[in-house]
N, CA, C and O of each residue as an XYZ file, in Angstrom:
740
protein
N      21.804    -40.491     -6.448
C      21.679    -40.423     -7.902
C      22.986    -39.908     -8.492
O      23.457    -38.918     -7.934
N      23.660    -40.424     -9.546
C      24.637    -40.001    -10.149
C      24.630    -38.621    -10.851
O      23.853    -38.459    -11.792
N      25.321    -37.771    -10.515
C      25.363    -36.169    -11.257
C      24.957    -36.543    -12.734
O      23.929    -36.314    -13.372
N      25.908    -37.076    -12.993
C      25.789    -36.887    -14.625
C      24.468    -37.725    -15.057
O      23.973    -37.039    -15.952
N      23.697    -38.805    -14.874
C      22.342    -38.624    -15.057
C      21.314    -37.568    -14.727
O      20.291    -37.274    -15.345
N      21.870    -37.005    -13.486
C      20.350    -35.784    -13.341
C      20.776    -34.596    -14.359
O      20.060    -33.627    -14.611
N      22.372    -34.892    -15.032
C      22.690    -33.755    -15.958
C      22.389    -34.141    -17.490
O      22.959    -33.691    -18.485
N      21.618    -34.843    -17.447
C      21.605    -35.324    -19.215
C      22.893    -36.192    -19.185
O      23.016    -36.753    -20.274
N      23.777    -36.464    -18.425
C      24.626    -37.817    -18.783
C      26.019    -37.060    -19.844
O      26.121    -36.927    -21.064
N      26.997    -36.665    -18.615
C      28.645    -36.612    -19.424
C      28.503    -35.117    -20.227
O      28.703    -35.057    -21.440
N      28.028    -33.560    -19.190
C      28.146    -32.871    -19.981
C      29.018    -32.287    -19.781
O      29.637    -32.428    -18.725
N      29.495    -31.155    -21.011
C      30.691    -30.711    -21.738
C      30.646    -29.398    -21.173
O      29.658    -28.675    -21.305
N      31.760    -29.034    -20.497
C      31.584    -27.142    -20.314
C      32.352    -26.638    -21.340
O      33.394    -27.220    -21.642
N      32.070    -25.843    -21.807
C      32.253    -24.735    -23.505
C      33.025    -23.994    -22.959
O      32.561    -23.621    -21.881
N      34.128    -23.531    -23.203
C      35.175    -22.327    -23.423
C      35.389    -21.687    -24.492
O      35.582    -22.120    -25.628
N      35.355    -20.770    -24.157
C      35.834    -19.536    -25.564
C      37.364    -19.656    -26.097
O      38.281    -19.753    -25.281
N      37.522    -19.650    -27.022
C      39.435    -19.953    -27.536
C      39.806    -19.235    -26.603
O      40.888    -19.778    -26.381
N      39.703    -17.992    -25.494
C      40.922    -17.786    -24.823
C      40.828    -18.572    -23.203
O      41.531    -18.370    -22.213
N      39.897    -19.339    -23.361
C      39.704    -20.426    -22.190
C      39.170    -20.117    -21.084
O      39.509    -20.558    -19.986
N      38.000    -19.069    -21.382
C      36.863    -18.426    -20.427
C      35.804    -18.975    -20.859
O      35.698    -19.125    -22.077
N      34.798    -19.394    -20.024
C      33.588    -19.906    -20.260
C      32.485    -18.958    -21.257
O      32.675    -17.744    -21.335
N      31.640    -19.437    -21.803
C      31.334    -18.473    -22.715
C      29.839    -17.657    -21.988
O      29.157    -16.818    -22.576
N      29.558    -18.267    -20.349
C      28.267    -17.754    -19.930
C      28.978    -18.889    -18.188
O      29.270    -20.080    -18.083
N      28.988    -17.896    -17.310
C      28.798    -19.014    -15.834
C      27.396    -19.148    -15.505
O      27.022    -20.151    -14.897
N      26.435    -18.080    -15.904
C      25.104    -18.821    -15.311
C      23.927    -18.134    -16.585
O      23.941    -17.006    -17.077
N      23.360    -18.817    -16.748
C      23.752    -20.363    -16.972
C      25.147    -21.213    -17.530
O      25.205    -21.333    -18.753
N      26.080    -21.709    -16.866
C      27.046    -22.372    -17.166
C      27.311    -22.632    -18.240
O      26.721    -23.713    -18.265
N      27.731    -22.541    -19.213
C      27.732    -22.881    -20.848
C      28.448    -24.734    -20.775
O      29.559    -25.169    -20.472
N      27.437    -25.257    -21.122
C      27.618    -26.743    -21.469
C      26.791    -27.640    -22.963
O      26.029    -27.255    -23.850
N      27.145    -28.375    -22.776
C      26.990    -28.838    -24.127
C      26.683    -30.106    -23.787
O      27.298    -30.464    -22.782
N      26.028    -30.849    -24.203
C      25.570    -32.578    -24.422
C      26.974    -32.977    -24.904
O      27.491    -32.256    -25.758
N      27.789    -34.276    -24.355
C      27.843    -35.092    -25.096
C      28.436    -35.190    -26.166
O      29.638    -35.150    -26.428
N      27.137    -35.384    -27.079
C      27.366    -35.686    -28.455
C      27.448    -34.574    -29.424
O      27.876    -34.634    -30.577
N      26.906    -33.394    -28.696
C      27.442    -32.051    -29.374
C      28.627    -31.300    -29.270
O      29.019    -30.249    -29.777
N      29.188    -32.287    -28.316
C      30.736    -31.838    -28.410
C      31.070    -32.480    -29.157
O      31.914    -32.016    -29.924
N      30.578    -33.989    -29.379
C      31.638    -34.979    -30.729
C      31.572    -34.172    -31.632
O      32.555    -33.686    -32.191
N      30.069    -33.852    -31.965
C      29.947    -33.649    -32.936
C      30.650    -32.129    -33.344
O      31.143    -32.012    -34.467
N      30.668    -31.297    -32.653
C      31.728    -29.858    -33.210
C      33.381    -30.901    -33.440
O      33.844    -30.746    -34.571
N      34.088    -31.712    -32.665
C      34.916    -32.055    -32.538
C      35.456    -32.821    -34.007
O      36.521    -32.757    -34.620
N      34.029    -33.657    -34.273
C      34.491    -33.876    -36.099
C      34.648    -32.633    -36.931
O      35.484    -32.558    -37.832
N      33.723    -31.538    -36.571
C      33.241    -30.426    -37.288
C      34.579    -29.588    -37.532
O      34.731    -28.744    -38.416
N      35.601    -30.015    -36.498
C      36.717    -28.820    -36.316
C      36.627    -27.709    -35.927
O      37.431    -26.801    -36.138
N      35.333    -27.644    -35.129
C      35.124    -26.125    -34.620
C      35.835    -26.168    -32.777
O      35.903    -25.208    -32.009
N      36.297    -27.701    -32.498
C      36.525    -27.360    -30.972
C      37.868    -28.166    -30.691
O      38.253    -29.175    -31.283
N      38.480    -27.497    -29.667
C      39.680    -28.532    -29.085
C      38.853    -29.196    -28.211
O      37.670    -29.034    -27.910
N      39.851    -30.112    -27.797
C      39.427    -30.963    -26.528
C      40.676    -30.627    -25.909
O      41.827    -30.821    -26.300
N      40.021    -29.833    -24.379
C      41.324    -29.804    -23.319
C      41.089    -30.665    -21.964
O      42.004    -30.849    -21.162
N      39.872    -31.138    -21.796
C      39.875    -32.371    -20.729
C      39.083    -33.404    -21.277
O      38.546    -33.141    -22.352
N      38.852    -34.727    -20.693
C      38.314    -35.245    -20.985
C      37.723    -36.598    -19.627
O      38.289    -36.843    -18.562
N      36.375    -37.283    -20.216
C      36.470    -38.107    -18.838
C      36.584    -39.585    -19.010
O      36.463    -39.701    -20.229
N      36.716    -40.571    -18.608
C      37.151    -41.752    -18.368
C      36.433    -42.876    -19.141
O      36.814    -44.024    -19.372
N      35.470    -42.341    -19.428
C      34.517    -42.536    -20.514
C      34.711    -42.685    -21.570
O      35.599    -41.950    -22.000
N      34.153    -43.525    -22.467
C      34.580    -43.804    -24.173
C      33.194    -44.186    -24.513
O      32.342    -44.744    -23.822
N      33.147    -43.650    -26.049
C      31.959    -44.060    -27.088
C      33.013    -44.844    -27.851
O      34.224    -44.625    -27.875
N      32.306    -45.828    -28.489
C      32.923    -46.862    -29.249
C      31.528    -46.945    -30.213
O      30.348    -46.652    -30.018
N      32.479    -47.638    -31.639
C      31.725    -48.041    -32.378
C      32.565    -49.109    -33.140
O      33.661    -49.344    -32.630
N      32.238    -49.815    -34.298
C      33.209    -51.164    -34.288
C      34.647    -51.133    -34.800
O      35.567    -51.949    -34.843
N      34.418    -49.467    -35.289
C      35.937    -49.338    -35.748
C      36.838    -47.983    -35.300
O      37.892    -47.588    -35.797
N      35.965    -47.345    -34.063
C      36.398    -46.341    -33.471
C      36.296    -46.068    -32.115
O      35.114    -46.158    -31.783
N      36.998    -45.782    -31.213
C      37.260    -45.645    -30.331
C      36.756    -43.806    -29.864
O      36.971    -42.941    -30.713
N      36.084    -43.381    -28.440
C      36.682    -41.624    -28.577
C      36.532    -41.648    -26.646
O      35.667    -42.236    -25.997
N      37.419    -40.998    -26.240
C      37.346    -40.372    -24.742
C      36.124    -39.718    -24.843
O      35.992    -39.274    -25.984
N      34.926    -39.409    -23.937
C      34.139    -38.352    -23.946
C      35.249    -37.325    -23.376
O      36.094    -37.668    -22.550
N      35.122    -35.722    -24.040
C      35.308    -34.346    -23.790
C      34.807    -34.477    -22.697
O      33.738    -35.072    -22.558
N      35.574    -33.872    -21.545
C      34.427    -33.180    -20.710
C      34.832    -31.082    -20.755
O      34.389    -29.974    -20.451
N      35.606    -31.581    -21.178
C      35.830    -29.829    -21.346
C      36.340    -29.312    -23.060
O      37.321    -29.713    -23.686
N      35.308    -28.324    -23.486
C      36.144    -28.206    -24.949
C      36.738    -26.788    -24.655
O      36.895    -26.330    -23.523
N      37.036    -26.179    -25.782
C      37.614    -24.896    -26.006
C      37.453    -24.595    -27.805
O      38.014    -25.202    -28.718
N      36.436    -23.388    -27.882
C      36.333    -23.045    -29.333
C      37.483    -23.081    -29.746
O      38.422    -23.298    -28.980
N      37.695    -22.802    -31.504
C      38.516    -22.534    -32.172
C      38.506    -21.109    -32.600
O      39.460    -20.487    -33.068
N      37.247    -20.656    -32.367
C      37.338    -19.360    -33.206
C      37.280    -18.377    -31.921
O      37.315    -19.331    -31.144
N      37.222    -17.292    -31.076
C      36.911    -16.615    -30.755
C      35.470    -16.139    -30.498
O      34.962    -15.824    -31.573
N      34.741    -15.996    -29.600
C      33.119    -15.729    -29.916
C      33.368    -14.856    -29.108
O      33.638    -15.109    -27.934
N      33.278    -12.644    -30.028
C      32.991    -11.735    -28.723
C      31.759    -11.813    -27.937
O      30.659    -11.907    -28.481
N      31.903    -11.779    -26.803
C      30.832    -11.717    -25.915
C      30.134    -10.664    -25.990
O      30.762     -9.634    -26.235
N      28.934    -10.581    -25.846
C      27.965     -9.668    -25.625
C      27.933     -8.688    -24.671
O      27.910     -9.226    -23.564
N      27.914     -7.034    -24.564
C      28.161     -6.227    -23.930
C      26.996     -5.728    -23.234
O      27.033     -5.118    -22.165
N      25.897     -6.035    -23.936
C      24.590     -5.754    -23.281
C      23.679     -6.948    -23.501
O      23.262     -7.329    -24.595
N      23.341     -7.665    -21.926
C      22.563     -8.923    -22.010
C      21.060     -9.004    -22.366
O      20.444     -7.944    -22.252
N      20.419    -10.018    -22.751
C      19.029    -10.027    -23.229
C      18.234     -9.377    -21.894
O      18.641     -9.664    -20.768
N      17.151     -8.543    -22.069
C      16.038     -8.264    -20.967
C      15.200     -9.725    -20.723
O      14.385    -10.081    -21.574
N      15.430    -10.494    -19.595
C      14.978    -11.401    -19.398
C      14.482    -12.156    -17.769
O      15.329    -12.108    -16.878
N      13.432    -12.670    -17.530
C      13.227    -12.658    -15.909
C      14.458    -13.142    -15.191
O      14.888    -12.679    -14.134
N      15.002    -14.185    -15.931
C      15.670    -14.871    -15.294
C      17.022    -14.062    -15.231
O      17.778    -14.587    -14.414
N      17.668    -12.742    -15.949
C      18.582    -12.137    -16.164
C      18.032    -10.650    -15.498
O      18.811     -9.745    -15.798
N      17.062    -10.266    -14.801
C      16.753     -9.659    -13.892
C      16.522    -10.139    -13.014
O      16.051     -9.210    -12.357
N      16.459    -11.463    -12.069
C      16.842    -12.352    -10.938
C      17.847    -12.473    -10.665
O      18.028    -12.876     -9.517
N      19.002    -12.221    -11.477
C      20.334    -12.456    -11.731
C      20.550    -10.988    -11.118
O      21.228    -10.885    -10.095
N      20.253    -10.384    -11.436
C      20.948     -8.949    -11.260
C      20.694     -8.511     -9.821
O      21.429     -7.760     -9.179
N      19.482     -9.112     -9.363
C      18.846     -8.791     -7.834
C      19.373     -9.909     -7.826
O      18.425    -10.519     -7.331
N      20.340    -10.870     -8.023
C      20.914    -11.501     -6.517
C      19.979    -13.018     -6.449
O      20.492    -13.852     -5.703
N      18.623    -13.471     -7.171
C      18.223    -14.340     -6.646
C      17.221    -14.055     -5.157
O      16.827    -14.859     -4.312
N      16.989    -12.260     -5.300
C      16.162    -12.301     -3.444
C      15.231    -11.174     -4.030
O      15.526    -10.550     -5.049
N      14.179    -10.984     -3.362
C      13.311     -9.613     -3.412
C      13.498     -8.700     -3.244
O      14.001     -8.568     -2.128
N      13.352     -7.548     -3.911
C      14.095     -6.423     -3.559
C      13.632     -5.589     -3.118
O      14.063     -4.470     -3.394
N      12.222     -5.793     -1.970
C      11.436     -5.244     -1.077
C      11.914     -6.037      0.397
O      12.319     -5.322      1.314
N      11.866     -7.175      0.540
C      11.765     -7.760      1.550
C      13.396     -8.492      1.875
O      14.084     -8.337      2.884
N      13.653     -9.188      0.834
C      15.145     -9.883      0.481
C      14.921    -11.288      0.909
O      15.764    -12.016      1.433
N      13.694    -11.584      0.627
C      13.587    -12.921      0.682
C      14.011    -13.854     -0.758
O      13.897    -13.241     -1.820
N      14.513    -15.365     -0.827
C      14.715    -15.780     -1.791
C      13.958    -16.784     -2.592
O      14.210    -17.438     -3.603
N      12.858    -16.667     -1.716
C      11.631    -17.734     -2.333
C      10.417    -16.855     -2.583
O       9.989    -15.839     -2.037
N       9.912    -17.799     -3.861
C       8.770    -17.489     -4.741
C       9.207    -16.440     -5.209
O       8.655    -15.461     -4.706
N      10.155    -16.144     -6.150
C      10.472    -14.742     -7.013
C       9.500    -15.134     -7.915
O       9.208    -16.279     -8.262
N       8.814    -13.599     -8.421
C       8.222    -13.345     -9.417
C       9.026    -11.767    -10.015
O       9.996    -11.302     -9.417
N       8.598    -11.292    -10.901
C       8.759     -9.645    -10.805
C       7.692     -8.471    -10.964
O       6.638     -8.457    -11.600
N       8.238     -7.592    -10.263
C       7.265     -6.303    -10.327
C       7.823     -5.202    -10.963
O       8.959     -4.792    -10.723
N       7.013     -4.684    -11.812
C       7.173     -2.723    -12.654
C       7.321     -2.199    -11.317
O       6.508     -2.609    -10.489
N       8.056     -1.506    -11.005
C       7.694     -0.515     -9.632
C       7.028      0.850    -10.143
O       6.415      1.618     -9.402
N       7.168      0.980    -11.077
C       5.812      1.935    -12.251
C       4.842      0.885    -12.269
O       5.271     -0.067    -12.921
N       3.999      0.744    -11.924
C       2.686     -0.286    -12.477
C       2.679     -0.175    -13.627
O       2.670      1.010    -13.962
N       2.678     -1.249    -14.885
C       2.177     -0.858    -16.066
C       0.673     -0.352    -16.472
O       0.461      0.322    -17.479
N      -0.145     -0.687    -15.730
C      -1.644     -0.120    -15.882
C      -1.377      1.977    -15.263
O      -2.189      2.818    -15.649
N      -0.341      2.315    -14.477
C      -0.021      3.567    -14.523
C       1.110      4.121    -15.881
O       1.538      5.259    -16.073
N       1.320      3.094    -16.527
C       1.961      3.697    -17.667
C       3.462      3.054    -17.877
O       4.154      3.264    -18.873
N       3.850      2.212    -16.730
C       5.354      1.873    -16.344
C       5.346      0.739    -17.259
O       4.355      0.048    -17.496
N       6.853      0.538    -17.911
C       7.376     -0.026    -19.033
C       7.875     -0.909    -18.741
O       8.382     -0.815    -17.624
N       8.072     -2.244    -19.446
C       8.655     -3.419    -18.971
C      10.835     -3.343    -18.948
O      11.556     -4.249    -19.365
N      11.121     -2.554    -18.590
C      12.399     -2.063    -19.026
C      13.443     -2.788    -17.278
O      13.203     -3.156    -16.129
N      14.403     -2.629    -18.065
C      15.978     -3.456    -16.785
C      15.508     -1.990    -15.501
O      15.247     -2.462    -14.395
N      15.416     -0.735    -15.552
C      14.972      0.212    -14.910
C      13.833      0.347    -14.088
O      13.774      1.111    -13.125
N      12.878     -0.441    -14.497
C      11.320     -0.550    -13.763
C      10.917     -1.739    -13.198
O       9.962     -1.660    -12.425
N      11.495     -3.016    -13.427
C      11.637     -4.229    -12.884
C      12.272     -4.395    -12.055
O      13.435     -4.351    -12.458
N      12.212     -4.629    -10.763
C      12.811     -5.406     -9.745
C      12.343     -7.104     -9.430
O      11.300     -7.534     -9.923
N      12.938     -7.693     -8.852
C      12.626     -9.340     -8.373
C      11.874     -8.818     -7.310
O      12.051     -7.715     -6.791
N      10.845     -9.834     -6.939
C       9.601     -9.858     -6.005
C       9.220    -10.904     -5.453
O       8.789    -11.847     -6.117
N       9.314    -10.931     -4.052
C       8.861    -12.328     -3.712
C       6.795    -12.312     -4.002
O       6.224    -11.247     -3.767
N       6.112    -13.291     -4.390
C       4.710    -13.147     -4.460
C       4.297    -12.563     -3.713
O       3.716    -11.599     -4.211
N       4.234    -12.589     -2.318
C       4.003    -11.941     -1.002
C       3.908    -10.736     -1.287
O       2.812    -10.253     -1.574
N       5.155     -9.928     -1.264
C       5.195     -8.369     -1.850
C       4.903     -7.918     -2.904
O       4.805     -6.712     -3.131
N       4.691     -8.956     -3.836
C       4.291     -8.500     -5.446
C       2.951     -7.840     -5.268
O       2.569     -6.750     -5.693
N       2.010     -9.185     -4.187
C       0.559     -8.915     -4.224
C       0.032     -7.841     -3.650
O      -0.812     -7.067     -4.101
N       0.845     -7.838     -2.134
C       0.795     -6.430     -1.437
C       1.171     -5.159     -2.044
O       0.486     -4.147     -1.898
N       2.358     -5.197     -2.790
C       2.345     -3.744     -3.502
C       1.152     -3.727     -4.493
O       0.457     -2.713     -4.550
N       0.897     -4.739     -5.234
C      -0.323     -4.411     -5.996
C      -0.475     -3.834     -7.484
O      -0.256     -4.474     -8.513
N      -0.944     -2.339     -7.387
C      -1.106     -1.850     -8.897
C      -0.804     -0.487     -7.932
O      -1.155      0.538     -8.517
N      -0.368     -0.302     -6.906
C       0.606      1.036     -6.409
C       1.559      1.248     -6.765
O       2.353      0.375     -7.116
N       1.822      2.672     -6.793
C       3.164      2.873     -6.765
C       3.894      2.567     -5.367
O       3.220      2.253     -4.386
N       5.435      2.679     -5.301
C       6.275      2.689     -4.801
C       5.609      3.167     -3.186
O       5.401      2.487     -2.181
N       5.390      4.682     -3.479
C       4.768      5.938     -2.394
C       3.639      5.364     -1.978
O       3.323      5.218     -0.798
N       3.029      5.039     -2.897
C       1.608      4.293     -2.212
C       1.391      3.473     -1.441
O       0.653      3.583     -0.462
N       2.107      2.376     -1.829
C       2.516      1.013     -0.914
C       3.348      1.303      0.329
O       3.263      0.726      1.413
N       4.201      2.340     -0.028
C       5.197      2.220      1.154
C       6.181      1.374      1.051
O       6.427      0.993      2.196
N       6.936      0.831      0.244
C       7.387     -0.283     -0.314
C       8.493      0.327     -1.603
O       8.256      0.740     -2.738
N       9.647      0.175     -0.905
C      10.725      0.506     -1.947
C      11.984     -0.373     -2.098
O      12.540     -0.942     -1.158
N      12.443     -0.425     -3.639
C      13.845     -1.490     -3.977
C      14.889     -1.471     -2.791
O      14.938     -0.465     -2.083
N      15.459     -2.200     -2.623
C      16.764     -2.491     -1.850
C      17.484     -1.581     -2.842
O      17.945     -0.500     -2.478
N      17.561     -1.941     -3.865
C      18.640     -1.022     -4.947
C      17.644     -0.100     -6.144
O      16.611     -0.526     -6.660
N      18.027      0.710     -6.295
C      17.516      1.462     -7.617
C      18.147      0.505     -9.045
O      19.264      0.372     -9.544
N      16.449     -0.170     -9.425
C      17.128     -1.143    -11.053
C      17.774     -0.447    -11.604
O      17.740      0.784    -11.603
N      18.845     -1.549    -12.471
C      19.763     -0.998    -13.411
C      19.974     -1.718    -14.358
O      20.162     -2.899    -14.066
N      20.039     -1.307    -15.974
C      20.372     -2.302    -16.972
C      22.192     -2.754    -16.613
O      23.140     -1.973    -16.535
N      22.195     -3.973    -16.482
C      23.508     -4.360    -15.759
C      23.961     -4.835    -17.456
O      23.339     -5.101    -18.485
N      25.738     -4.739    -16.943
C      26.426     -5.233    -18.049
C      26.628     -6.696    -17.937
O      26.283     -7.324    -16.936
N      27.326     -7.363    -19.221
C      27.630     -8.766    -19.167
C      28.334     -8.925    -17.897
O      27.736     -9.642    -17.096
N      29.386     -8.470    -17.526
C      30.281     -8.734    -16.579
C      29.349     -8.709    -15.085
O      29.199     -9.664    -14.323
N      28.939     -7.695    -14.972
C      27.974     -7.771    -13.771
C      26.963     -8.753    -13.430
O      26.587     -8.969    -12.278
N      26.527     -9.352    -14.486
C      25.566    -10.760    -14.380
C      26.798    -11.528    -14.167
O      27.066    -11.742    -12.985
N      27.743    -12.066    -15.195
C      28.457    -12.715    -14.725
C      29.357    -13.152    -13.261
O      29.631    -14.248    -12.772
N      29.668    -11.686    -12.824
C      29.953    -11.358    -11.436
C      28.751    -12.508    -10.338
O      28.842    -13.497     -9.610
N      27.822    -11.671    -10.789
C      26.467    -12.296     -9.895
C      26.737    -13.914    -10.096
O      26.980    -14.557     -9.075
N      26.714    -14.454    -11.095
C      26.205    -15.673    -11.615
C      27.183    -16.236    -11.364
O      27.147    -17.444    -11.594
N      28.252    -15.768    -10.894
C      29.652    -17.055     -9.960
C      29.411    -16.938     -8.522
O      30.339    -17.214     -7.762
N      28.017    -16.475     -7.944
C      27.754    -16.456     -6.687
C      27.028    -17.392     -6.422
O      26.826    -17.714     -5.252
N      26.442    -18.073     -7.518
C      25.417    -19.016     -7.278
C      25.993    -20.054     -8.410
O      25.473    -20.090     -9.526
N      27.456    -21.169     -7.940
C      27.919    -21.907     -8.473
C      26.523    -23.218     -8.752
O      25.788    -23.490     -7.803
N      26.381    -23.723     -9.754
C      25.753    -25.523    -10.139
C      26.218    -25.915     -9.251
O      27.310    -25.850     -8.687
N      24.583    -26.711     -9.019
C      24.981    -28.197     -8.018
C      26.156    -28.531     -8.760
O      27.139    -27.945     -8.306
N      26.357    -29.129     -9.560
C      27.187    -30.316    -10.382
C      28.468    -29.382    -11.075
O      28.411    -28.651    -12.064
N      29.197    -29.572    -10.517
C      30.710    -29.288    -11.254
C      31.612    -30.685    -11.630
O      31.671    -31.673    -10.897
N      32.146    -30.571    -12.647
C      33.149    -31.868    -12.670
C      34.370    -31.251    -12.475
O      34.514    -30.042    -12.657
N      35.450    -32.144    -12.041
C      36.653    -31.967    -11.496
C      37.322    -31.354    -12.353
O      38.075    -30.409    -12.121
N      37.077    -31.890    -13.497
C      37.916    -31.578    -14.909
C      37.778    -29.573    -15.516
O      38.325    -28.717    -16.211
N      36.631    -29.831    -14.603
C      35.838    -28.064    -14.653
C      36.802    -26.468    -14.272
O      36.921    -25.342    -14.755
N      37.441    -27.428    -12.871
C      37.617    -26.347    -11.598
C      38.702    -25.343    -12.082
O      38.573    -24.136    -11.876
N      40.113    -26.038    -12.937
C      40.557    -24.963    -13.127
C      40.182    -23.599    -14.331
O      40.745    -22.582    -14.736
N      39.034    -24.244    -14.537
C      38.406    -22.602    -15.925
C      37.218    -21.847    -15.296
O      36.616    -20.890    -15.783
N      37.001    -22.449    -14.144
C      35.799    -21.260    -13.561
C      36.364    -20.855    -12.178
O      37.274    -21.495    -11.652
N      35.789    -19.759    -11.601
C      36.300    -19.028    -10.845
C      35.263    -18.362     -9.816
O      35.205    -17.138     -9.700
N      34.371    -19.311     -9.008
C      33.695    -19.189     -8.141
C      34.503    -18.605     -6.449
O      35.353    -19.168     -5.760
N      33.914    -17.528     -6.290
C      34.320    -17.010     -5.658
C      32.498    -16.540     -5.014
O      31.604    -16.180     -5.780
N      32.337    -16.671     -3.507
C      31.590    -16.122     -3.112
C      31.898    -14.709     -2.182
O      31.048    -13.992     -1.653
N      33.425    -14.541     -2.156
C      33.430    -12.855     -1.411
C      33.566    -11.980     -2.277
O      34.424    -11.113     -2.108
N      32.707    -11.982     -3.492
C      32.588    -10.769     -4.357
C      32.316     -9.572     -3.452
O      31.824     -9.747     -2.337
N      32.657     -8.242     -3.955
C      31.757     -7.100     -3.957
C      30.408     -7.208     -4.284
O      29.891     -7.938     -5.130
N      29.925     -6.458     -3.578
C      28.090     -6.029     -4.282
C      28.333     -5.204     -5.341
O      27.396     -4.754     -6.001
């Protein structure tokens, strides 16, 4: 199957005006036609592009495959509380067992004992251990984090989130991202 059909077909990776991606995971991309369309708008350069053309009877355009804002967008210093951005932070594995299938998450406070849905009380869980720990605590179960949760910064997801590069990169991609799998923990 061709990448760019299982990708929605010719998408655009987004750079920030100083030519950093504006998110590696999820990858910041764009359709297409929402790059034309900033591109009439004047909100984007075009710094790559692919081999590809939209035509119409009196216009010609390369598809973008890579833009770059015009304006600057500061990044966010503290990321949304979100499952998928506490999967991120554990790595993609359980943080009882360190398995990487069937994540769900667990309070390691039970919330029926009072424990809060917070970056601090959530760890990733494979189902297995979710069910076995139960509505115990930690002590009860016998069952403790690989790491003590932590509300992680942008950079630290980001860190994480170039560990687990997209199937699908385009060529035009490689020199603005920076996948590296011998990070630090």
């Amino acid at each position: 199957m061709n990448a760019h059909v299982s990708q929605g077909g010719w998408p655009v990776l987004v750079l920030n005006a100083d030519f950093r991606p504006l998110s590696y995971y999820p990858l910041s991309l764009w359709s297409w036609q929402d790059a034309i369309k900033a591109v009439f708008l004047d909100r984007v350069n075009i710094v790559a592009h692919y081999e590809k053309a939209v035509r119409s009877p009196t216009f010609e355009m390369q598809l973008p495959s890579v833009v770059s804002l015009k304006s600057f967008v500061k990044p966010t210093t503290h990321p949304a509380f979100t499952r998928f951005n506490v999967f991120l932070r554990d790595r993609f594995h359980c943080q009882y067992c360190g398995s990487p299938d069937d994540l769900t998450f667990d309070h390691i406070v039970p919330r029926s004992k009072g424990g809060q849905t917070t970056w601090e009380n959530v760890v990733a869980a494979c189902s297995p251990c979710n069910l076995r720990k139960g509505n115990m605590s930690p002590h009860q179960a016998k069952m403790f984090p690989r790491q003590t949760p932590y509300a992680p910064t942008v950079h630290q997801l980001h860190r994480n989130g170039r560990m687990f590069p997209p199937n699908y990169l385009h060529d035009s991609w490689l020199d603005y991202l920076y996948w590296d799998t011998e990070l630090d923990p």
